[in-house]
N, C-alpha and C positions, 0 to 999 in steps of 0.2 A: 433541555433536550435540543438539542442539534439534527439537522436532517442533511445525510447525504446522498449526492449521487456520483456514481461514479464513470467515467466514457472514457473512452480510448484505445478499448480491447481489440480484439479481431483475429483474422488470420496471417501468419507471417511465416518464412523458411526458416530452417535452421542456419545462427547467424544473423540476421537480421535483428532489427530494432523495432522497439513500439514505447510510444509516451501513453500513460494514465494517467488522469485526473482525476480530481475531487473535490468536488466541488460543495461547501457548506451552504445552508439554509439561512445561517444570520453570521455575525462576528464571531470567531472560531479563535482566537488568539489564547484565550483563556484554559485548550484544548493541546495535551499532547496527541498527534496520533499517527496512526499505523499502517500498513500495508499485511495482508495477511492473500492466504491463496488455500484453494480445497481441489484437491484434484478426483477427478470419481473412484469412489470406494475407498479412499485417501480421508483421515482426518484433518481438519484444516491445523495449516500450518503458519508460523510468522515467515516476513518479507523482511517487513523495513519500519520503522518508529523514527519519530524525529520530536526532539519535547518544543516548548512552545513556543521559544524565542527562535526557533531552528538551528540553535548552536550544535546542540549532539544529534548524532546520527545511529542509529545502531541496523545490524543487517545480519540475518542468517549466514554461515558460513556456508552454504550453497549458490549464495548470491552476490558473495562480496566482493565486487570487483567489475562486477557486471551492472549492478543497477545501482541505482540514485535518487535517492530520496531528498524531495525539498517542501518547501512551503511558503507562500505568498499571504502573506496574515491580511497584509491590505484586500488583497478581492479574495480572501476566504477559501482559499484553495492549496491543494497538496498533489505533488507530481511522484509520479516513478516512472524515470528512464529505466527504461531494459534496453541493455546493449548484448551481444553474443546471446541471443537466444538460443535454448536449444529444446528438444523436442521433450524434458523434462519441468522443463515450466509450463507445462499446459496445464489450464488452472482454471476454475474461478477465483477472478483477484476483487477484494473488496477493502476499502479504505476502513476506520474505524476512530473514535475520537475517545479519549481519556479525560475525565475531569482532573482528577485526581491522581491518576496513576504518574508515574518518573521512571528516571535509571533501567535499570535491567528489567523491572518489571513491564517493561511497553512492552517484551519481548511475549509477555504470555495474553493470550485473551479477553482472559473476566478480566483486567485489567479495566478492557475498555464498555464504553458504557452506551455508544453508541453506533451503528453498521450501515452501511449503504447495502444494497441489494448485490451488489456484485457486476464483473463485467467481465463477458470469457475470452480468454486468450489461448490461442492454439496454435501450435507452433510446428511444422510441419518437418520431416526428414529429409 
């Protein structure tokens, strides 16, 4: 098991920028993981997955083009740039880590095996 947390949400305009992090509990390399977001009354959705070496990238066609997924395996940590925000990304975003999962499937859930609590991001008109 892996613990995470995740910071960097907040309030921002439409158009605007916000970086998220996430930050693991021990050595995470071992670990594909993911970006995922629940908006109210909204079933959660995928973001962004990146497998372990941070070679591939994969990203919701809602988002592609706008944010950026990476990973820092040294200090155990994973980012999402959001660029062009707009008032439909308002979310809880939470990061999430994969033992086992690859490929297309970081795109779904069960996939992953472990969740951080979430960080809200609200994006204003």
């Amino acid at each position: 098991q892996v613990q995470l947390v995740e910071s960097g949400g907040g309030l921002v305009q439409a158009g605007g920028s916000l970086r998220l992090s996430c930050a693991a509990s021990r050595t995470f390399s071992n670990y594909a993981m993911g970006w995922f977001r629940q908006a109210p009354g909204k079933e959660r959705e995928f973001v962004a997955a990146i497998n372990r070496p941070g070679i591939s990238t994969y990203y919701a066609d809602s988002v592609k083009g706008r944010f950026t997924i990476s990973r820092d395996n040294a200090k155990n940590t994973v980012a999402l740039q959001m660029n062009s925000l707009k008032p439909d990304d308002t979310a809880v975003y939470s990061c999430a880590a994969s033992l086992y999962g690859g490929g297309v499937a970081l795109k779904t859930s069960p996939t992953y095996d472990n969740w951080g609590q979430g960080t809200q991001v609200t994006v204003s008109s």
